[in-house]
N, C-alpha and C positions, 0 to 999 in steps of 0.2 A: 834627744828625747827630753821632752819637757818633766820633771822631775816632780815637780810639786803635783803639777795638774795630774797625774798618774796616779800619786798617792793619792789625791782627794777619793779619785774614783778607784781606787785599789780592788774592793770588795763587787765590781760590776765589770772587771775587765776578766777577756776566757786567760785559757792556764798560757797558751803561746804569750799574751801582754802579759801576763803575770812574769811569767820565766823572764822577759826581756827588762822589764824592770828591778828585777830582784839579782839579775846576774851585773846592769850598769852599777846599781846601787852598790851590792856585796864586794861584787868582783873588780868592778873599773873603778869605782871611787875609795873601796875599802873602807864602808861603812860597818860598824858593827847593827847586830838585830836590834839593840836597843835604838839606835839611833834611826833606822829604819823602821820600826814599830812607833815611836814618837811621831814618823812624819805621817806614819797612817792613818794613826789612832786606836790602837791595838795593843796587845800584849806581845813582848818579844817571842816567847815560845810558839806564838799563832804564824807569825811568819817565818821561823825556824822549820818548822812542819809544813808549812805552805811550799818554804823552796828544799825540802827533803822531797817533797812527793814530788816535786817539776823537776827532779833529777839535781839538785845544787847541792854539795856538801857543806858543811860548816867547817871554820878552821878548827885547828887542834888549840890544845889553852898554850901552847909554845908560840906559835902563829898569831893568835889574837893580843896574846900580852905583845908580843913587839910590835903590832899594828898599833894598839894603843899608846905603845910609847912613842913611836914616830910624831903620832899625829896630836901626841899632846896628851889625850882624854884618862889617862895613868903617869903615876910620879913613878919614877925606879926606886925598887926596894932597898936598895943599900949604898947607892950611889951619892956620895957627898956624906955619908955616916961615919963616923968616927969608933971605932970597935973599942 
């Protein structure tokens, strides 16, 4: 699936291309909604709601905070801090 060209037209595709975008994006790349509302042009919570209705959960903040630390986009809280 071509990523970019989906987002362009995000807001003219039905809910099946919707669902199949938003489950590569979230789920296979472990994008967060900010970063997938940037490629749209959108507000995170508009496609939070988008993939709640097409049946997608969101991660938990336990889930999301170690995504983001994998992938860089968060520094760890206490890690190299000196108490």
């Amino acid at each position: 699936m071509n990523i970019k060209k989906y987002a362009k037209e995000y807001f003219s595709l039905d809910n099946k291309e919707k669902a199949a975008f938003l489950k590569e994006t979230y789920i296979d790349l472990e994008m967060s909604w900010i970063a997938i509302s940037s490629l749209i042009g959108t507000y995170p919570n508009k496609v939070r709601r988008d993939a709640r209705s097409l049946g997608l959960s969101s991660r938990d903040k336990i889930e999301a905070q170690k995504k983001a630390l994998e992938h860089g986009r968060a520094e760890h809280p206490t890690e190299g801090k000196i108490r």
